[in-house]
C-alpha positions, -999 to +999 in steps of 0.1 A: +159+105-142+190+078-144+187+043-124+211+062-099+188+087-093+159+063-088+176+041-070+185+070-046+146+080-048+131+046-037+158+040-012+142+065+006+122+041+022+152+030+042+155+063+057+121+060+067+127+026+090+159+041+106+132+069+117+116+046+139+084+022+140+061+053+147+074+070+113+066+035+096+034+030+112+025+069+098+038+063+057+016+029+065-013+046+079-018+074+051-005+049+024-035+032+028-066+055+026-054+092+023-058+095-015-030+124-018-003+096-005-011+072-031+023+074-033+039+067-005+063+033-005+034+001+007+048-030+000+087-025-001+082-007+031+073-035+051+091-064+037+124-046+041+110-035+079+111-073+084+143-076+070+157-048+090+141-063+122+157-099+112+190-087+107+188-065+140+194-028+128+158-019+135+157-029+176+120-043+182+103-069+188+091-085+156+057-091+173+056-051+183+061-044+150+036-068+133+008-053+158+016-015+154+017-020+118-015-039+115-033-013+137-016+015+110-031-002+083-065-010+093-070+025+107-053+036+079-078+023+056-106+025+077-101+064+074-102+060+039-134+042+039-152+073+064-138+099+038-157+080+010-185+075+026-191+110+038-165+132+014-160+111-018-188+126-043-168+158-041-135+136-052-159+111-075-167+148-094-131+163-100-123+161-136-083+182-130-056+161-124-035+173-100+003+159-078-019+146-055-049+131-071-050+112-102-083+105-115-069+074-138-062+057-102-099+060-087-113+046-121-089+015-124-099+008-089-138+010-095-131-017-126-109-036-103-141-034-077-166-045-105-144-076-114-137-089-077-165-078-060-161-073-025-127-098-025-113-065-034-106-049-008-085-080+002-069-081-027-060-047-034-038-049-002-016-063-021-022-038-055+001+002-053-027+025-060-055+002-055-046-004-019-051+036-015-081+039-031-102+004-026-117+021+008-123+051-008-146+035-033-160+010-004-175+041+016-187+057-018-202+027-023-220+027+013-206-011+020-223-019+051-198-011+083-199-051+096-188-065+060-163-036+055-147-041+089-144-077+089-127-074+049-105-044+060-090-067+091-086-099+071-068-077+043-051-058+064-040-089+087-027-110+053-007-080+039+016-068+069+018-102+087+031-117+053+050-091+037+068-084+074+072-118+081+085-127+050+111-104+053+120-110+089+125-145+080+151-134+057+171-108+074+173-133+104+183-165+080+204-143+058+213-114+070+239-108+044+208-095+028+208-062+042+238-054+017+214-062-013+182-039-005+182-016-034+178-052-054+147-061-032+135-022-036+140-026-074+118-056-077+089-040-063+090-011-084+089-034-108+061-047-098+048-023-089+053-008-128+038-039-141+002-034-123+004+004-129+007-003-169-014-034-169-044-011-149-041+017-171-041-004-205-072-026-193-087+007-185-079+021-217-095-008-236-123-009-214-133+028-227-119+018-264-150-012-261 
């Protein structure tokens, strides 16, 4: 695949905000427990939804959108979190690889869990992969329902309220902006890249110890 071709690929989350906020609030909802959609654009997602909403081509409110959004995501997670703690020794035993589960993902997130403890699942919010997965682990875990809930809101409060924010600050100072979105999609891929690697060569050196 050539940068065209990616760049056509990740841009795909623009086609996804002109769908609507209920489309957004669905890719933001499964992105953030359903372990098959792992995959699905997180953080670019929202920050250009607030630049989209700043510059005026996505017609909400911006606090409409910071609610439904936060709802998606808690819920989202919180689903994630009941499949782990009632369905996630049958995905804790599966040794196959397959497109929609990666067992490299659910093992960087346990060392990520041993090495931030419950902070974690704040944390992660802001982590591709690990945002997916964190609840999973949480409910495999059995974390108590009070201390899960009030981590999952505070997480889930920090990520969309910032990352949307951030970007509705922007379209709405700037909105020559809007021109430049495969530039803002392309620095979260890198980034997102860059914690993919780092996770899977910590995880490899882990095992090598």
């Amino acid at each position: 695949m050539d940068i065209t071709d990616l760049i056509k690929y990740v841009s795909d989350s623009k086609e996804i905000i002109r769908a609507g906020l209920i489309t957004i609030a669905v890719v933001v909802y499964a992105e953030n427990g359903i372990f098959f959609a792992f995959f699905l654009p997180g953080d670019y997602l929202l920050f250009l939804t607030g630049i989209f909403v700043g510059t005026g081509v996505l017609k909400y409110p911006i606090i409409v959108v910071l609610l439904t959004l936060f709802v998606a995501a808690v819920v989202g997670s919180l689903t994630g979190f009941l499949f782990g703690r009632y369905f996630g020794s049958n995905l804790e035993n599966r040794t196959k690889d397959t497109w929609y589960f990666k067992r490299k993902h659910l093992e960087s997130t346990r060392d990520f869990f041993e090495k931030n403890g419950n902070m974690a699942l704040i944390i992660s919010r802001f982590l591709p992969y690990v945002r997916t997965f964190a609840p999973i682990l949480a409910g495999i875990s059995k974390m108590k329902y009070p201390k899960y809930l009030f981590l999952n809101v505070l997480g889930g409060f920090l990520w969309v309220f910032s990352l949307v924010g951030s970007g509705f600050f922007l379209g709405e100072k700037y909105p020559w902006i809007i021109n430049y979105v495969h530039y803002v999609i392309l620095f979260f891929l890198a980034v997102t890249t860059f914690t993919v690697v780092r996770g899977y060569f910590n995880l490899r050196k882990k095992k090598d110890e």
